[in-house]
C-alpha positions in Angstrom: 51.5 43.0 -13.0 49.8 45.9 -15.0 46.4 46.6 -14.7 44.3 46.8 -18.3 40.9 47.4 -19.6 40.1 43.5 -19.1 39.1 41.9 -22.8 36.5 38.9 -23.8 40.2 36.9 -24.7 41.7 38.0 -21.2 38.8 36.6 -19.3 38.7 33.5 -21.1 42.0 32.9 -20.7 42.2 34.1 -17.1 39.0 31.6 -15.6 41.4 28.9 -17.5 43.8 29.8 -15.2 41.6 29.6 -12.0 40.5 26.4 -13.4 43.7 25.2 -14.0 44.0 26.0 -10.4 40.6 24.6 -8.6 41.9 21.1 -10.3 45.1 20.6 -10.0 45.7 22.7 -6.3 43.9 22.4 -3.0 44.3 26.2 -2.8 41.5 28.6 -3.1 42.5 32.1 -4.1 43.8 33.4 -1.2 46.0 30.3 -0.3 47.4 30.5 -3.8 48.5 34.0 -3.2 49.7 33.3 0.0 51.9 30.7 -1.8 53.2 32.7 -4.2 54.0 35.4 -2.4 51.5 37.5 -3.9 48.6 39.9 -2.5 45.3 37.7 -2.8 44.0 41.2 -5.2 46.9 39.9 -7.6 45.3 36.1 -7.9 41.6 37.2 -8.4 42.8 40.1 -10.9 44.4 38.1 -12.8 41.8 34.8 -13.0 38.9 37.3 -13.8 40.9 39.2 -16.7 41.4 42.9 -15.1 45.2 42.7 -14.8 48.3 40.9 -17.0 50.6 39.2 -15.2 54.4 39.3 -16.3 56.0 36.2 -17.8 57.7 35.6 -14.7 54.5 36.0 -13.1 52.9 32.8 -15.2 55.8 30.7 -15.1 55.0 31.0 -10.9 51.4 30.4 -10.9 51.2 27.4 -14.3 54.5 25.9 -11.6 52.0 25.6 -9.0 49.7 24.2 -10.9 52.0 21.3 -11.4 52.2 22.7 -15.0 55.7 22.3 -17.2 57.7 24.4 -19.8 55.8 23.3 -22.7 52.7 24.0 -21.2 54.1 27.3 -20.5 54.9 28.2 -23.4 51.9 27.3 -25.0 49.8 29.5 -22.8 52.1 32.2 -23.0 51.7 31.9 -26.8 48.2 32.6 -26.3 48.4 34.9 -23.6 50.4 37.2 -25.5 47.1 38.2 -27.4 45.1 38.2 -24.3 44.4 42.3 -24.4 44.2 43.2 -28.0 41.3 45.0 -28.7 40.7 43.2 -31.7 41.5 39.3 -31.9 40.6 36.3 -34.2 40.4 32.7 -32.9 39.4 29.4 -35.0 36.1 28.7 -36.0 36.0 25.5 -33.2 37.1 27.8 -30.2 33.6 27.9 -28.7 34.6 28.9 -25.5 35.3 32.7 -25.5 32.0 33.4 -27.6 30.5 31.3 -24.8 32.0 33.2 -21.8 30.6 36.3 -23.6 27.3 35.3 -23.6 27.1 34.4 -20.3 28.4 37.4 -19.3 26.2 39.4 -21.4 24.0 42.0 -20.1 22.3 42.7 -23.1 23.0 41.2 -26.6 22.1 43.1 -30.1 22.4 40.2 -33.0 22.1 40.3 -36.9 21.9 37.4 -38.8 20.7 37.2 -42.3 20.7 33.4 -44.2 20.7 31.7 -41.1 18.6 31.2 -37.6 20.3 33.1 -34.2 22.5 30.4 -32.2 20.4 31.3 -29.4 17.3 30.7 -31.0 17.8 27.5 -32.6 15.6 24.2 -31.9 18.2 21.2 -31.6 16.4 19.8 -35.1 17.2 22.9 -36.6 20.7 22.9 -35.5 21.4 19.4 -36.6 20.2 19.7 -40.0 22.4 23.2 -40.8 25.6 20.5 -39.3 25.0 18.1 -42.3 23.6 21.1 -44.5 27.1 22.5 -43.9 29.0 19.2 -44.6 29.8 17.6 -41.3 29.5 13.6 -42.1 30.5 12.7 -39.0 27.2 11.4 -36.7 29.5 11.7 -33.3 30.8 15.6 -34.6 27.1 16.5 -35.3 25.6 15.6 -31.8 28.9 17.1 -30.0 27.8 20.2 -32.1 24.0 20.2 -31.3 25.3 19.6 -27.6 27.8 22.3 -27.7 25.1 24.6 -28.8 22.6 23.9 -26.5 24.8 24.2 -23.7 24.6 27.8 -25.1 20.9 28.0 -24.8 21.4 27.2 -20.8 21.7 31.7 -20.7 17.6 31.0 -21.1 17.6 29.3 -17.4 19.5 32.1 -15.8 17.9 34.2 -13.3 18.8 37.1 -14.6 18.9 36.3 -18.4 20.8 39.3 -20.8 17.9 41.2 -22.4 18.1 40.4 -26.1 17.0 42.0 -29.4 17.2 39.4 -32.6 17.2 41.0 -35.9 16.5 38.0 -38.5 16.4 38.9 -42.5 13.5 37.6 -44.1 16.2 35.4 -46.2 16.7 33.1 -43.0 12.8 32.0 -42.2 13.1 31.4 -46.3 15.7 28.9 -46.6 14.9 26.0 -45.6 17.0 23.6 -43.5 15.9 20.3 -43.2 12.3 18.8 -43.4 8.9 20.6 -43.0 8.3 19.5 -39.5 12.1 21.0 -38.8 11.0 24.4 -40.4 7.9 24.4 -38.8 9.5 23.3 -34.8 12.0 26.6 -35.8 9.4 29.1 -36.7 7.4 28.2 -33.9 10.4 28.7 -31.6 10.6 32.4 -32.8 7.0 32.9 -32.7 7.2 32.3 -29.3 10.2 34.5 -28.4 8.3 37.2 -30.9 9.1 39.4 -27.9 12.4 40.2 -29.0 12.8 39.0 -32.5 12.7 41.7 -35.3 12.0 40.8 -39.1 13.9 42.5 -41.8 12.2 42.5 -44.6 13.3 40.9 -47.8 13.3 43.7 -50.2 15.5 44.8 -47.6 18.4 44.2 -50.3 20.8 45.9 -49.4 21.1 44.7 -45.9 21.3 41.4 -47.0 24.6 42.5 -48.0 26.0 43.1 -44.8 27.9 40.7 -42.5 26.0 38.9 -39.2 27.2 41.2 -36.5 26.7 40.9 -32.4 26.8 43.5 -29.8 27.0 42.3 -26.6 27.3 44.7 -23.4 28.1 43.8 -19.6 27.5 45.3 -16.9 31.2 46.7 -15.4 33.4 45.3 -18.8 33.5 47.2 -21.9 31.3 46.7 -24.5 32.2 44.6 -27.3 31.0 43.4 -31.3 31.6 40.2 -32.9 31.3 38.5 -36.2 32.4 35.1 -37.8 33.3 33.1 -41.2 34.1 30.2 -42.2 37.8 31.1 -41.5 37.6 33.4 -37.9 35.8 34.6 -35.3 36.4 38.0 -35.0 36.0 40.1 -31.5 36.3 43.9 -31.8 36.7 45.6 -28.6 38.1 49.1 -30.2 35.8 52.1 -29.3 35.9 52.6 -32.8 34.6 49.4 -34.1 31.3 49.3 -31.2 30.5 52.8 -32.2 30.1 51.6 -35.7 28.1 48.8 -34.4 25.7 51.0 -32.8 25.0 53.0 -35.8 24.5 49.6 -37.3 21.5 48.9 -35.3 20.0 51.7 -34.7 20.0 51.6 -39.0 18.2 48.5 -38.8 15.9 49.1 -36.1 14.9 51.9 -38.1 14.5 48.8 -41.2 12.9 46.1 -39.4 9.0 45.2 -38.6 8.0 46.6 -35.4 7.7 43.3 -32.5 4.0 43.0 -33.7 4.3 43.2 -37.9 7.3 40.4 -37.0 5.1 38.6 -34.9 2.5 38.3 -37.7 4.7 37.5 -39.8 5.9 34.4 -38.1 2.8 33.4 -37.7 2.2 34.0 -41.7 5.7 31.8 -42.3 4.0 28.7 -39.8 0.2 28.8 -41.3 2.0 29.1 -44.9 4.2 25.9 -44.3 0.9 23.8 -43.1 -0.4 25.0 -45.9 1.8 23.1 -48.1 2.1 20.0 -45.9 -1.3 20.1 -46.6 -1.8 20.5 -50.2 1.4 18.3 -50.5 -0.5 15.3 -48.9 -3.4 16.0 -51.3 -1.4 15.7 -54.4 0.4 12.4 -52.8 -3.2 10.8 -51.9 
């Protein structure tokens, strides 16, 4: 077993372990060492993501587990990328990104046609599914579930503190009805705290990809972006210092927490507006 700066893919990959474990063993940590052979420091290094076991090492444990070859090998597969500093998954693996949040400390976020995950009203986030193509009735509410389940950081005790930098592109696109628009905007307004406008003219920022920073408090920092095609997770010291710079560039760019704050407020009184006017013309 070597031990290794522990990565967002490691930990994943190592709670799926202790899962694996809880339901399909009567052991608890300990009594899975014990019955392995192994110091009990080995087991919980290993299900938190601080160490990588050998091959020989998961063949014992996923055994245990009542787990066979193929299974094995599948994990092993994925295991194999468990400590890369950089690593792509599918766009549908959902559960890394959401161990990362969970985890977070403190989260830094950019988007810039679109809404923050985080921030969305379950409205919202069911109009951008069918927006986005998804025709399916059962895959959209499994993906407005999925994403609330997200939102459940809010409840914590100790929530991550956040900043939320939103171009001025996102409050202007529209995604679904007024009523949807208007349930969103107020949903900022309220978190105005730590949601920072960047302002249209703002061009050349609109050029950039959505980026995240998240930070924790004993595991390295790490950035994150997504397409269509990946999600991306950069862990390289490199790659976060670059992230850094980003924000700090567009702190310097964006409305201060009170200039954003009136400008939601603008963004709401300007959509009743038109409802209003809109229902005028109708009548």
């Amino acid at each position: 077993m070597t031990a290794i700066i522990s990565t967002a893919y490691s930990r994943d990959l190592g709670d799926e372990l202790r899962r694996l474990r809880e339901n399909n063993t009567s052991f608890g940590g300990r009594a899975m060492a014990v019955q392995l052979g192994w110091d009990p420091s080995k087991v919980s290094n290993i299900e938190t993501g601080k160490a990588r076991p050998t091959e020989v090492d998961l063949a014992q444990y996923l055994a245990t587990c009542g787990k066979g070859i193929e299974f094995l090998q599948d994990f092993a597969d994925r295991y194999r990328h468990a400590f890369d500093l950089y690593f792509a998954q599918v766009p549908e693996n959902l559960r890394t990104l959401a161990m990362v949040e969970a985890m977070a400390t403190k989260i830094f976020s950019y988007e810039i046609l679109s809404i923050p995950g985080l921030l969305q009203t379950e409205a919202f986030v069911r109009a951008l599914f069918r927006h986005a193509g998804c025709e399916s009735l059962e895959a959209i509410e499994k993906g407005v579930e999925v994403r609330m389940e997200r939102q459940n950081i809010w409840r914590r005790p100790y929530r991550p503190e956040c900043v939320f930098y939103v171009h001025e592109l996102a409050l202007r696109l529209r995604v679904g009805d007024a009523k949807t628009m208007e349930d969103q905007y107020l949903r900022l307004l309220f978190n105005a705290d730590f949601v920072r406008i960047v302002p249209a003219d703002e061009v050349g920022l609109a050029l950039k990809t959505p980026l995240q920073l998240f930070e924790f408090g004993k595991a390295s920092p790490l950035a994150y972006t997504e397409t269509d095609l990946a999600k991306v997770f950069a862990q390289e010291p490199s790659a976060v210092a670059s992230s850094r710079k980003f924000f700090e560039r567009l702190d310097a760019a964006a409305l201060d927490a009170e200039q954003s704050r009136s400008m939601l407020a603008e963004y709401v009184s300007g959509l009743r507006e038109d409802l209003h006017d809109h229902r005028t013309d109708l009548a």
